[in-house]
Backbone as a ProteinNet text record, in pm:
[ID]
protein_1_A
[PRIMARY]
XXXXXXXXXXXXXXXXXXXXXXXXXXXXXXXXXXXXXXXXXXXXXXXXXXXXXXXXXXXXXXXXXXXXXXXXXXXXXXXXXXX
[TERTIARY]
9320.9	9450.7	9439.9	9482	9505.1	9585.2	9582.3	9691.8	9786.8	9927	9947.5	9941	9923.3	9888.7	9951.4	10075.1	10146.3	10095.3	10027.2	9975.1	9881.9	9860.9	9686.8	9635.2	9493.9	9460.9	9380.9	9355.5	9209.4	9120.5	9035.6	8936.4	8959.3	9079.9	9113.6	9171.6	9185.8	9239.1	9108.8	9013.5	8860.7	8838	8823.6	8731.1	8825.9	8934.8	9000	8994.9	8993.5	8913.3	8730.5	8665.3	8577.3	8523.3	8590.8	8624.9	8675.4	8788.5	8859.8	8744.3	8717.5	8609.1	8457.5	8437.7	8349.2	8337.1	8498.5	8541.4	8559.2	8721.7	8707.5	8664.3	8634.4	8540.1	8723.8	8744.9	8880.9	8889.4	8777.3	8766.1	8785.1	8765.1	8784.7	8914.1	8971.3	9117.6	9211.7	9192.9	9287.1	9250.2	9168.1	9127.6	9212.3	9237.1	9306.8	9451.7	9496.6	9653.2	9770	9881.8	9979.6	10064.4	10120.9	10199.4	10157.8	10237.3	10199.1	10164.1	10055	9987.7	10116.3	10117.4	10239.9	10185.6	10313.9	10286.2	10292.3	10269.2	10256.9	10283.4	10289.5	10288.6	10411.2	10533.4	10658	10693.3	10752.8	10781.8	10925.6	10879.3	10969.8	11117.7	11217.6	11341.7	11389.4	11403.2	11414.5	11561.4	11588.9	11740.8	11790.8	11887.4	11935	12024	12012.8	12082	12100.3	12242.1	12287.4	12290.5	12225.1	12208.6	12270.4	12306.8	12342.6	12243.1	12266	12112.6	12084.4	12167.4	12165.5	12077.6	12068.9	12037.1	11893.2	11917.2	11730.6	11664.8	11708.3	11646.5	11510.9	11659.5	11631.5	11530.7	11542.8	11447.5	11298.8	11298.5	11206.3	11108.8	11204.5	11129.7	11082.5	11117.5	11029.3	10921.6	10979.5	10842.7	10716.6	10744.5	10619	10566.3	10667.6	10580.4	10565.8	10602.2	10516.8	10412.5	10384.9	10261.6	10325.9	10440.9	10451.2	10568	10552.7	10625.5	10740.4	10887.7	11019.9	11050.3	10995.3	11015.4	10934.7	10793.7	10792.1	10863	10900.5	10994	11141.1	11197.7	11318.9	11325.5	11183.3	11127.8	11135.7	11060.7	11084.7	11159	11259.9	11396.3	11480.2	11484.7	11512	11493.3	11326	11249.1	11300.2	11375.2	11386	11546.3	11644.5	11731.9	11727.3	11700.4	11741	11598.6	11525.4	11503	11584.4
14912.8	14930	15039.1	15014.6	15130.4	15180.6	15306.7	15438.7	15395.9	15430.7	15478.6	15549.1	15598.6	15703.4	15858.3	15869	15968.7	15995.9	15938.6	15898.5	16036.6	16080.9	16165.2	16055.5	16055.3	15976.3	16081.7	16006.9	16080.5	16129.2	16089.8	16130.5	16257.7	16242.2	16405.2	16491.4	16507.3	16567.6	16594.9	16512.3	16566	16673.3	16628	16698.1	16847.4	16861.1	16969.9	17088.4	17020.1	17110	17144.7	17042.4	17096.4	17210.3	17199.8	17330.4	17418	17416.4	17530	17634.1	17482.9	17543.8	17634.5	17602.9	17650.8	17752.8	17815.2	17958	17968.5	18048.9	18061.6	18163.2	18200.5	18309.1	18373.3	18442.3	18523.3	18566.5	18639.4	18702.1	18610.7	18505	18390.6	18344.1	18334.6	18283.1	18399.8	18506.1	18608.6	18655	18549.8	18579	18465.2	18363.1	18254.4	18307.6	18420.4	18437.9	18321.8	18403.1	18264.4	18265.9	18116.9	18100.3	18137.9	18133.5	18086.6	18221.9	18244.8	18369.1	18419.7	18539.4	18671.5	18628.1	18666.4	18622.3	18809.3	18884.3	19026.5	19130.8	19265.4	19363.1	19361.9	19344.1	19323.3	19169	19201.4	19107.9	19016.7	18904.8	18823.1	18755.1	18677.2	18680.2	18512.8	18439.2	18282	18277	18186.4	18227	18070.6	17963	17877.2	17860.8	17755.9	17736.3	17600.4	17563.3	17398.4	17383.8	17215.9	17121.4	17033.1	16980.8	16806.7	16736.8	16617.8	16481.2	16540.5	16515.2	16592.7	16709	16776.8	16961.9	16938	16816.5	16821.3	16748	16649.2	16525.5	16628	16728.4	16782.4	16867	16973.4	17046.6	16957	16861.9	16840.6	16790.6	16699.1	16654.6	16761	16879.7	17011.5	17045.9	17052.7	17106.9	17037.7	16875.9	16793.5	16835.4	16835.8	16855.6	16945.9	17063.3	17186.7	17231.3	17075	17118.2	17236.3	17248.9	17410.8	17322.5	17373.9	17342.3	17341.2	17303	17328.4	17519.9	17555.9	17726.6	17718.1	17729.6	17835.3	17809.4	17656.3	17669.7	17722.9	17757.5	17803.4	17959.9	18015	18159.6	18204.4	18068.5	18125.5	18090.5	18051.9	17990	18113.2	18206.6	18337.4	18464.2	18457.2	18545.6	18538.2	18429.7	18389.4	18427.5	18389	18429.5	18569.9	18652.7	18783.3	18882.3	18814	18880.5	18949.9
8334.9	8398.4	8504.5	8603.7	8734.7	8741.1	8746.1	8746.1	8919.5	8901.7	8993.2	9088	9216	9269.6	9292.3	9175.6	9105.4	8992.8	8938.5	8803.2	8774.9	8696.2	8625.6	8555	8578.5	8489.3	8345.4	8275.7	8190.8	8257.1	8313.4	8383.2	8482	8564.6	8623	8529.1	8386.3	8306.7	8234.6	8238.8	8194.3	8279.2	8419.5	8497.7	8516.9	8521.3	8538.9	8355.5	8274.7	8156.1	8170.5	8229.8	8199.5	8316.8	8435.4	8532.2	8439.5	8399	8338.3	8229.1	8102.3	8083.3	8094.2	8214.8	8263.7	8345.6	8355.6	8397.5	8580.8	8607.3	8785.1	8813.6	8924	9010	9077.4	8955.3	8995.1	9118.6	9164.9	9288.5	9401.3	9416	9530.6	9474.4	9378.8	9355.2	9416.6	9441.4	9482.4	9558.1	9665.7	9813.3	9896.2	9795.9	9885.8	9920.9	9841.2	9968.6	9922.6	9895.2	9884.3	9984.1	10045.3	10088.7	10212.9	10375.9	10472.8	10505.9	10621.6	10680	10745.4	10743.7	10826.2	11001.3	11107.9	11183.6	11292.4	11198	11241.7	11122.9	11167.8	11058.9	10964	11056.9	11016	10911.3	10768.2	10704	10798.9	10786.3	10842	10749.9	10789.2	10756	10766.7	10694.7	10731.4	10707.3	10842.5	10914.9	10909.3	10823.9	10857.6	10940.5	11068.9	11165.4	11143.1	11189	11150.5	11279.7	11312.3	11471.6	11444.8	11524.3	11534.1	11521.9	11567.3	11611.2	11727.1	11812.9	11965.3	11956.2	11890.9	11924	11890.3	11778.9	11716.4	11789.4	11813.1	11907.4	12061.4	12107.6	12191.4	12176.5	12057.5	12003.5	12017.7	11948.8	11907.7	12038.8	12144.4	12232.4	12335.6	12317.8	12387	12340.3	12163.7	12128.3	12164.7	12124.1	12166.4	12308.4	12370.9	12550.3	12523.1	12518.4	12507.8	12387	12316.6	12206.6	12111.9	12057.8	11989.9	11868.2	11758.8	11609.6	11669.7	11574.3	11598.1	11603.9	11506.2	11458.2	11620.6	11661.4	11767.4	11866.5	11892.6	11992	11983.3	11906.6	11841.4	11913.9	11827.8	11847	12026.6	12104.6	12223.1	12306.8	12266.6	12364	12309.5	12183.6	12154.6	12228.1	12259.4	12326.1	12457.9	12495.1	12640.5	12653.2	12603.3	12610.6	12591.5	12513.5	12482	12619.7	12680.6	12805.3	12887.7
[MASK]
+++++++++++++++++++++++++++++++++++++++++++++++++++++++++++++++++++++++++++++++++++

């Protein structure tokens, strides 16, 4: 029978004990860092702003031409206004 692809099967429930078993290298587990890299010294602040379709549509088709996420383009239409 084939697992779903939500599924665990046995076999990844093997292989993840016999890792476990076989002990982690702590020191590389608490080198990986959680959660997304800081984008400077200063801790940052996540700010919800409500758009329309309109506002996103628009957003978004900048960011693409200008190659840059929704957030950096957000960030520098900020940077730009408050010049």
């Amino acid at each position: 029978m084939r697992a779903r692809e939500d599924e665990v099967t046995e076999e990844q429930i093997q292989q993840w004990a016999d890792e476990a078993e076989a002990g982690y290298d702590v020191d590389a587990l608490k080198r990986r860092g959680r959660g997304r890299p800081g984008r400077g010294a200063e801790p940052m602040q996540v700010v919800a702003v409500r758009l329309t379709a309109d506002e996103i549509a628009a957003l978004d088709a900048l960011a693409e031409r200008e190659h840059l996420t929704r957030s950096e383009a957000i960030r520098r239409a900020l940077a730009n206004f408050a010049a």
